[in-house]
N, C-alpha and C positions, 0 to 999 in steps of 0.2 A: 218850371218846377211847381209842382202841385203845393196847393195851398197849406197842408198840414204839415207836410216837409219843413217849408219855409218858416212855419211858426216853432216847429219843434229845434229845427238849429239856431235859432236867433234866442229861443227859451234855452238853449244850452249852454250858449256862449255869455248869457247874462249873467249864469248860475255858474260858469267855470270863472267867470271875472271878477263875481262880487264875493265867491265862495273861495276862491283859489287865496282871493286878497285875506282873508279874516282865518284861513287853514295859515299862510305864510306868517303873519302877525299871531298866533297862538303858538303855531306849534314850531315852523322851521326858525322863526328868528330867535327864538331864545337857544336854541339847538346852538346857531350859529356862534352868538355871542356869550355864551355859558359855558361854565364846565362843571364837569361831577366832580367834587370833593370829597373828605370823610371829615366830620367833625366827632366830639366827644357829648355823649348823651350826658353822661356825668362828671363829674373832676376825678382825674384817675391820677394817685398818688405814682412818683415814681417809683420804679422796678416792679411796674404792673403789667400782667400779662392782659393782651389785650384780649376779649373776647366779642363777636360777632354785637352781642346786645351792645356792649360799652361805646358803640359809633353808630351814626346813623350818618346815611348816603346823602345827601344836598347837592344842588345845580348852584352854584355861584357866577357872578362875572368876572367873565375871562379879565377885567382888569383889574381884579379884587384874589386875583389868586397866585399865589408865591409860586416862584420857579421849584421848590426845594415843596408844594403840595403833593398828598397820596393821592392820583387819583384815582386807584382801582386798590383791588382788597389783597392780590396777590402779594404777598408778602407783611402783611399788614395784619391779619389774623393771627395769633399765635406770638407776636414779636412782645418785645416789654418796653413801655414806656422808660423813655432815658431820662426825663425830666418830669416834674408836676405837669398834668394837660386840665386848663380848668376846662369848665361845661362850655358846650358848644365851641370851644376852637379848635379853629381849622386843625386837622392833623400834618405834619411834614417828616422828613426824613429827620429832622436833626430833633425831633418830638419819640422818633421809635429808635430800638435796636433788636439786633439777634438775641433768642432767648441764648443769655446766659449759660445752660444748662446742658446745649448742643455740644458735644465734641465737635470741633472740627479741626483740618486738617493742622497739624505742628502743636494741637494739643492732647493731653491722655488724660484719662481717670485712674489715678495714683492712689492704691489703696494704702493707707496710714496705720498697721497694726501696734495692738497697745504697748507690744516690746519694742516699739521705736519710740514712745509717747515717755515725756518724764511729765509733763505737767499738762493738761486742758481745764480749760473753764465747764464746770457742770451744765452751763447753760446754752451750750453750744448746740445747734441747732442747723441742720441743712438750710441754704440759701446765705448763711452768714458769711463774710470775710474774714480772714485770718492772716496774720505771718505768722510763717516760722524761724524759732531762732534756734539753731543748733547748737548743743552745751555738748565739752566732752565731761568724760565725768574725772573726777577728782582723784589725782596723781597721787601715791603714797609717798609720804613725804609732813616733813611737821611744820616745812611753811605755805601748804595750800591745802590743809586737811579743811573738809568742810567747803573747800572752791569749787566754781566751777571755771570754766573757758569756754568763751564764747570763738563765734571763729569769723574771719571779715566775708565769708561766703554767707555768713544773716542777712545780709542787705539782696540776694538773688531771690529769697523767697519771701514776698509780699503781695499784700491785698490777692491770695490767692482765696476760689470760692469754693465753698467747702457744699460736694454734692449729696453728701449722705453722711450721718453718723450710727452707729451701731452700740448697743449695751455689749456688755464682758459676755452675753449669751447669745449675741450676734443678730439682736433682734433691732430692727431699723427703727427708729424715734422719727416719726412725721406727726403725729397728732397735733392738732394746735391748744397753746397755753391760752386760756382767758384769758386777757390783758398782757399778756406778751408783747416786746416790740414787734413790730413787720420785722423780717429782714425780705430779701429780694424774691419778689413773689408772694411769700409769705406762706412760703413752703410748708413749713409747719416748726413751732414749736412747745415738745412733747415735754415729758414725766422723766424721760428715763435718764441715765446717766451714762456719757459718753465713757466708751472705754477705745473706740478706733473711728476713724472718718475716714473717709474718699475726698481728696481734693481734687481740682481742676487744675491740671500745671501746664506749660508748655513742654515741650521736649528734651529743652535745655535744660529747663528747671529741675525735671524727673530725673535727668541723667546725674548731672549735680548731685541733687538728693540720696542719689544712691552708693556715691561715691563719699558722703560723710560718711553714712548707715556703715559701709563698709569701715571704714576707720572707726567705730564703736561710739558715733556721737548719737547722740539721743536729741530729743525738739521737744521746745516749749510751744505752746501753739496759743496762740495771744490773741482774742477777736479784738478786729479793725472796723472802723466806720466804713460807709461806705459814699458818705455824704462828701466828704471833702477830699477824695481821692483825684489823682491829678496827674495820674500815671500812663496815662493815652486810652483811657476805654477797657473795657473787659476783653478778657485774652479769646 
């Protein structure tokens, strides 16, 4: 073997041993023993929508990371925190949920016109909670002048989310109030003054609903916290 040869692969096999070792210890071993995570750049209040900026991507150690960890963005953009996430913690499943706001299947967007409304709070606002309590209205007669009747079908309609509200000119209130509370997302809270909403209902609850309306009851529409509800999760 000619003498250049000879120097040239013993120079390569020094450079593949010493350089292969310091590529394995940079680059492959942490590969091996890390995973990609999402943590929170800032503390993001709950029923917040997550956006792209509010996480930044991190390698942790694979023995430093929860079974129940995000570790990719698919599904994870877009979602709204189910709980307070302070800064920089790790993200998890039981940290997010589905936006609110999606229909999905077994529920509908139930428009609420103001001839079914006997009473709303002025400051109702899209993203809020609600029940409804169905009143019929008051029997002729001189001992329930001025009553009403409630009916035991109040207790189907709760903590339902209210997707939109409209003025008597059908014009949709999203603006946001200075110093307004959040409700979920923080949709907006405007000026104007509710005269009909869009609720989010199940199927059940819609059909229900439509079956008082038909018997001639009317709805008090009452906002609910959203803080201590305990009702299995948003529909």
């Amino acid at each position: 073997m000619k003498s250049w040869v000879r120097y040239t692969l013993a120079t390569t096999l020094f450079v593949v041993g010493v350089g292969g070792s310091i590529a394995y210890n940079q680059f492959v071993a942490p590969i091996l023993t890390s995973e990609w995570v999402y943590v929170a750049r800032t503390q993001l209040p709950a029923d917040t929508p997550i956006q792209a900026a509010d996480v930044e991507r991190i390698r942790v150690p694979k023995s430093e990371v929860s079974p129940d960890a995000i570790t990719n963005a698919e599904g994870l953009i877009g979602a709204y925190t189910a709980q307070t996430v302070d800064q920089n913690q790790v993200l998890t499943a039981l940290d997010t949920e589905p936006d609110p706001f999606t229909i999905t299947p077994g529920t509908e967007d139930v428009p609420i016109p103001s001839t079914w409304i006997a009473s709303v709070s002025e400051t109702l606002r899209q993203g809020d909670y609600v029940d409804l309590i169905p009143i019929a209205e008051p029997q002729a007669g001189a001992n329930n002048v001025g009553t009403f009747t409630t009916t035991s079908e109040a207790s189907e309609f709760k903590h339902l989310l209210v997707l939109s509200v409209h003025t008597d000119n059908n014009a949709e209130v999203t603006s946001q109030q200075t110093g307004a509370p959040q409700s979920v997302g923080a949709r907006g809270n405007g000026n104007g003054i509710p005269a009909s909403v869009d609720l989010k209902m199940t199927s059940a609850e819609a059909q229900a609903l439509a079956s008082l309306i038909e018997q001639k009851y009317q709805l008090l529409i009452v906002g609910v916290s959203d803080d201590n509800w305990t009702g299995g999760g948003a529909k």
